[in-house]
N, C-alpha and C positions, 0 to 999 in steps of 0.2 A: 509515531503512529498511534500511541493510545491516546483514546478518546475517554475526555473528563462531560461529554455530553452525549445525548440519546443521536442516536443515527438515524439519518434523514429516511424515511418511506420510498421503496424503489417505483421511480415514474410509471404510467400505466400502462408504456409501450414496453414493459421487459419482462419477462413466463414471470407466472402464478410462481410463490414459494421463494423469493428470493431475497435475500437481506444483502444489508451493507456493512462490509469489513471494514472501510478504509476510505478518509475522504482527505483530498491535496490539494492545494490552494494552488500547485503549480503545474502545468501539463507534462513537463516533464517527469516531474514525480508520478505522476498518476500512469505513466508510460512504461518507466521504472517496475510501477509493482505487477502492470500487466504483463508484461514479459516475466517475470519470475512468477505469476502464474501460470501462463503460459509453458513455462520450461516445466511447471510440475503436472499437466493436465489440468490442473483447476479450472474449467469453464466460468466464463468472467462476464461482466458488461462494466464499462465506463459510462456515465451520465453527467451531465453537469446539472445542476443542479444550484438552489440558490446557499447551499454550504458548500460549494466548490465542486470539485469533480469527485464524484462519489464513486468505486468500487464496489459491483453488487456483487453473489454468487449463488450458488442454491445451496438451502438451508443446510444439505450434507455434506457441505464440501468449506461450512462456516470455520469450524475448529482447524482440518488440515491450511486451510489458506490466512486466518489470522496467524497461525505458527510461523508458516513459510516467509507472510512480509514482517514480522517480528522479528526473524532471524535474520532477514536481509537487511532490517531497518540496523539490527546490531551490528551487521558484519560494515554495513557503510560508516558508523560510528568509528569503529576499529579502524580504518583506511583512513578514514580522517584525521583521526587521533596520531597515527602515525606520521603519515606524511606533517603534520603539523611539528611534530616531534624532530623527523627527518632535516625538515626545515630551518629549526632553531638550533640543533646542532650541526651542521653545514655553517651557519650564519655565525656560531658561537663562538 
């Protein structure tokens, strides 16, 4: 999820004050992190956009919601890493 470039301008159909967390080249990803804002409150909007499906939120809610899909982007790392692991020793 980190971004090595500047984040896309939220379209002009979404409130005044709102930046972009998180952009996914895939809809299910983009689905993924909605829902885990969702489970935390964080008031969200999805846009597609010409950098893919962009994640906006309001500017107060920037810091708790880049934490939240950071930790989830980790914890999916960890499940993969496992099962991957799981895999080769089952196989080994």
């Amino acid at each position: 999820m980190s971004q090595i470039f500047p984040m896309p301008p939220p379209p002009p159909h979404l409130p005044e004050g709102v930046v972009a967390v998180a952009v996914a080249s895939e809809r299910g990803r983009s689905r993924e992190w909605s829902a885990v804002l969702l489970a935390k409150g964080v008031p969200h909007w999805t846009a597609e956009t010409g950098d893919g499906l962009v994640v906006f939120v309001p500017e107060e809610h920037e810091g708790l919601a880049r934490a939240q899909l950071a930790a989830y982007d980790r914890e999916q790392q960890q499940v993969h890493m496992s099962l991957c692991l799981r895999k080769v020793y089952m196989n080994g």
